[in-house]
C-alpha positions as CSV (number, residue, x, y, z in Angstrom):
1,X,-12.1,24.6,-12.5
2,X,-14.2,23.6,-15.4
3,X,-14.1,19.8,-16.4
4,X,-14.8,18.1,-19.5
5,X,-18.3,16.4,-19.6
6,X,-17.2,12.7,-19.7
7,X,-15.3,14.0,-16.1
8,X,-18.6,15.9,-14.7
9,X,-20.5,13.0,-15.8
10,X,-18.5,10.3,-13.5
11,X,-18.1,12.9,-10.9
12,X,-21.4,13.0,-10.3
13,X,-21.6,8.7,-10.2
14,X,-19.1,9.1,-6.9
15,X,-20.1,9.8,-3.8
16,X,-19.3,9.4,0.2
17,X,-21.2,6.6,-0.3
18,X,-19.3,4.7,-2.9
19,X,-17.9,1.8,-2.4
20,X,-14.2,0.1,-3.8
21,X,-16.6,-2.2,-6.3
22,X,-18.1,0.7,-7.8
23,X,-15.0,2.5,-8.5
24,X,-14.1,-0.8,-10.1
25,X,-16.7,-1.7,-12.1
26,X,-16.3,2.4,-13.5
27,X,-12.3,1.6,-14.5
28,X,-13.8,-1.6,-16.4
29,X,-16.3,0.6,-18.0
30,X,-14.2,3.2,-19.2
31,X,-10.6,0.7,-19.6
32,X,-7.6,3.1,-20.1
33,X,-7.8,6.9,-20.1
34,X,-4.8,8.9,-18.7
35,X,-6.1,12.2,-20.1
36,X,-9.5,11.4,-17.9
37,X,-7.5,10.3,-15.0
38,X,-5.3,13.4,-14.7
39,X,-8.6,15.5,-15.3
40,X,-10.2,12.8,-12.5
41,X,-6.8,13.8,-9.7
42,X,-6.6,17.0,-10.5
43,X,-10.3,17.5,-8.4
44,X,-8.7,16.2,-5.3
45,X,-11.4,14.3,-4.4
46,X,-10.6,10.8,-2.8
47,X,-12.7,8.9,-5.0
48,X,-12.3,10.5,-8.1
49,X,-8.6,9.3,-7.4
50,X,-8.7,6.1,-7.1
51,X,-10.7,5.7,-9.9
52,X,-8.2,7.7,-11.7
53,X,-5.4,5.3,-10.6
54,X,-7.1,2.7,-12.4
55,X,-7.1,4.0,-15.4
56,X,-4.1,5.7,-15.6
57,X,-1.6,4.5,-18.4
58,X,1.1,2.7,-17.1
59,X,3.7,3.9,-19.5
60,X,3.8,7.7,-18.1
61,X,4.6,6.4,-14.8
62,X,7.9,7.9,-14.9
63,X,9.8,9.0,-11.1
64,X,8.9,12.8,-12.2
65,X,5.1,11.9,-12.4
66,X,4.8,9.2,-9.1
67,X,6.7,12.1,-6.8
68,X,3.9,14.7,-8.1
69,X,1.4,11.8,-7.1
70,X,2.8,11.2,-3.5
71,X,3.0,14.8,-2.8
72,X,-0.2,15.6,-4.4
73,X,-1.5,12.5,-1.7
74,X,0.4,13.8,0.7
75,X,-1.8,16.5,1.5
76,X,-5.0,14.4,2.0
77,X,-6.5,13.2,5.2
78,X,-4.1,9.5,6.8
79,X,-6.3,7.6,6.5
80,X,-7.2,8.5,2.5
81,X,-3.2,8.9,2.1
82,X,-2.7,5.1,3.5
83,X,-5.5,3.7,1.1
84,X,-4.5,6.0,-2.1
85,X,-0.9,5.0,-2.1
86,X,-1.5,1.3,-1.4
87,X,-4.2,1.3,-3.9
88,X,-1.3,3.0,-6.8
89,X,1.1,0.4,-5.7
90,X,-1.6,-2.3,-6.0
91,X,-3.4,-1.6,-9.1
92,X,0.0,0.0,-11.1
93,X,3.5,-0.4,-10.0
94,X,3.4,-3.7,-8.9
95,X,2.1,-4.6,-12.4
96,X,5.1,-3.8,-14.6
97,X,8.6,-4.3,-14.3
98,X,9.8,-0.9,-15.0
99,X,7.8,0.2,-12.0
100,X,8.6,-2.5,-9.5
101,X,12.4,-1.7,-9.9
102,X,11.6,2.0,-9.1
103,X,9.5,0.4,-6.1
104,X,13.2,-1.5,-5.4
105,X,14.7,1.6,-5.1
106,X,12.7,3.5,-2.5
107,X,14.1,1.9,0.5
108,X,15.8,5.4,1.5
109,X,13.2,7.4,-0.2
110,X,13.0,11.5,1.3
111,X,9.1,10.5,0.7
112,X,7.7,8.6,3.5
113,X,5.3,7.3,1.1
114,X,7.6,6.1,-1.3
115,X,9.2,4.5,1.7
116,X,5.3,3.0,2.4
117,X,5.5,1.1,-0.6
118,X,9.0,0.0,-0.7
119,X,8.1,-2.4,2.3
120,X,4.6,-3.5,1.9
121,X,5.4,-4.4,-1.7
122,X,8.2,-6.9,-0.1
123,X,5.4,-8.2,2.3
124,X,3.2,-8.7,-0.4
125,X,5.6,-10.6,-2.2
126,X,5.5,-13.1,0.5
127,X,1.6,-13.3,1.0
128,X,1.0,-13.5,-2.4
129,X,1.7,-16.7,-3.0
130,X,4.5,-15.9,-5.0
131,X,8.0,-17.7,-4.6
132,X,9.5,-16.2,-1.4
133,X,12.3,-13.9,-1.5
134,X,15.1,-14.9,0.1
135,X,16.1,-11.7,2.2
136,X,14.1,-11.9,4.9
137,X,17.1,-11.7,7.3
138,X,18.3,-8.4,5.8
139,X,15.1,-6.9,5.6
140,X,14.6,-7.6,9.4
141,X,17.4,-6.3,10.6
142,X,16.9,-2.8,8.8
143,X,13.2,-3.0,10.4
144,X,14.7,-3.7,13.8
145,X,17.3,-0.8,13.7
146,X,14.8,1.4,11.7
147,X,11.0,0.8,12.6
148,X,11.0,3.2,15.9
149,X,12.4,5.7,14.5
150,X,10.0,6.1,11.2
151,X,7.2,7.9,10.3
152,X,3.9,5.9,11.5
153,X,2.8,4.8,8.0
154,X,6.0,3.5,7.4
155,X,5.7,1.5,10.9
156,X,2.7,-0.1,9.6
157,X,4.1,-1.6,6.5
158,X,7.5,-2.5,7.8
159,X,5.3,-4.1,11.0
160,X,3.4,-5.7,8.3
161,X,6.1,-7.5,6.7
162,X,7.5,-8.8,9.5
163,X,4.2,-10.1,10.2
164,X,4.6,-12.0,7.0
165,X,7.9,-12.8,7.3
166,X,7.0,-14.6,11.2
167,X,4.3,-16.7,9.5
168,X,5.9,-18.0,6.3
169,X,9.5,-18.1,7.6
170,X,9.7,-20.4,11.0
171,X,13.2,-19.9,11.4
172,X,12.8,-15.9,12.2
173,X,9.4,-16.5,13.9
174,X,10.3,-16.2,17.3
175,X,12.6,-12.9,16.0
176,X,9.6,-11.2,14.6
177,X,7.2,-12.1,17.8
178,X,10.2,-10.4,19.7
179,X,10.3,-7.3,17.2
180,X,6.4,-7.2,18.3
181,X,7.0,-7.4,22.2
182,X,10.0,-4.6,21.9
183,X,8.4,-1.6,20.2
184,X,4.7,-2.6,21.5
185,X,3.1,-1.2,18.2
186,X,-0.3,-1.9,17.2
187,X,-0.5,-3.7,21.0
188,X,-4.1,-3.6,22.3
189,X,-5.6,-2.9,18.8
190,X,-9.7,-3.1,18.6
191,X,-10.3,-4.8,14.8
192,X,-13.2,-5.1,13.1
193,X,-14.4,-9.2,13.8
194,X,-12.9,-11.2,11.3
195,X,-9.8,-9.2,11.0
196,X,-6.2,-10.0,12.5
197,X,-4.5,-7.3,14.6
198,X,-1.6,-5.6,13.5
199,X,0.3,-6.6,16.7
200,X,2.3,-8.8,15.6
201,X,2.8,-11.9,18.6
202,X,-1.1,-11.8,17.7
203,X,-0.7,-11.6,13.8
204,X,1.8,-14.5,13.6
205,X,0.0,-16.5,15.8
206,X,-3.5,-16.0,14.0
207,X,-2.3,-16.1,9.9
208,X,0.3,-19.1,11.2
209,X,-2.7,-20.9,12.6
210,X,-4.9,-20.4,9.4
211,X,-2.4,-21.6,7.3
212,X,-1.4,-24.8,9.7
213,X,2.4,-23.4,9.5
């Protein structure tokens, strides 16, 4: 497929070797483009994608358009699928009100990546620094019936809301510690130093401590 030469001409400033900051400092450079960014997806290439998420125009993020996104996604390698669709709820939905209520309704999504973002947007709601929601209780008890049973990249975000909830809420600390113990997920995890395991008796202990909660 032929491109247009402002796409050829950024294609050829990514590489393996290019780094989140880059991609950045690009999506300043160029601001908003949605023509360019659907030129940009349409390549497939990890990279050019989350560039193209930056600069995407907010306004056609319909339903239609993010399901052809997560099933476009979809088909890339886990660990590019994890970062691309945090990275769109990050850098887009999370940023407009329109968006966050279709985020609101994904809870029971038939996309597992949908279902992704449904739950780590409600943990980043509460380590954000934002006012803390007040269904923490709920939302626990769906990840305690639910989290064994989902798909793993679903695990991770539910896993990492509890985490959030244990260190900000001290009334369902001990709950979420237990939640940690019963399915064992993420138990025995080798991190990079300086980051906090996923397991989350170790998670709530190490973010609580930080924070002197």
């Amino acid at each position: 497929m032929e491109h247009s030469s402002k796409a050829e001409n950024i294609l050829i400033q990514l590489n393996d070797k290019s780094k989140l900051g880059d991609i950045k400092k690009l999506a300043i450079a160029i601001k908003k483009d949605h023509e360019l960014a659907l030129e940009l997806w349409s390549t497939g290439k990890h990279f050019a994608r989350l560039l193209a998420v930056l600069i995407m125009d907010k306004k056609y993020l319909s339903q239609e358009f993010i399901d052809k996104l997560a099933n476009d996604i979809k088909g890339q390698k886990e660990d590019e699928r994890s970062q691309l669709i945090d990275w769109l709820m990050a850098n887009q939905l999370s940023k407009d009100k329109k968006t966050i209520a279709l985020m609101d309704s994904w809870e029971n999504s038939s996309s597992s990546l949908q279902r992704r973002i449904f739950w780590y947007y409600q943990a980043r709601l509460r380590w954000m620094g934002q006012e803390p929601p007040t269904n923490n209780e709920e939302l626990l008890s769906k990840i305690e019936t639910q989290i064994e049973k989902e798909e793993p990249e679903v695990q991770w975000a539910m896993n990492f809301l509890a985490g959030w909830i244990g260190v900000y809420d001290k009334k369902n600390r001990k709950r979420c510690v237990a939640l940690g113990e019963k399915t064992g997920l993420y138990r025995g995890q080798s991190v990079s130093k300086g980051c906090t395991p996923d397991y989350l008796p170790e998670f709530i202990t190490i973010e609580s401590n930080k924070r002197n909660l």
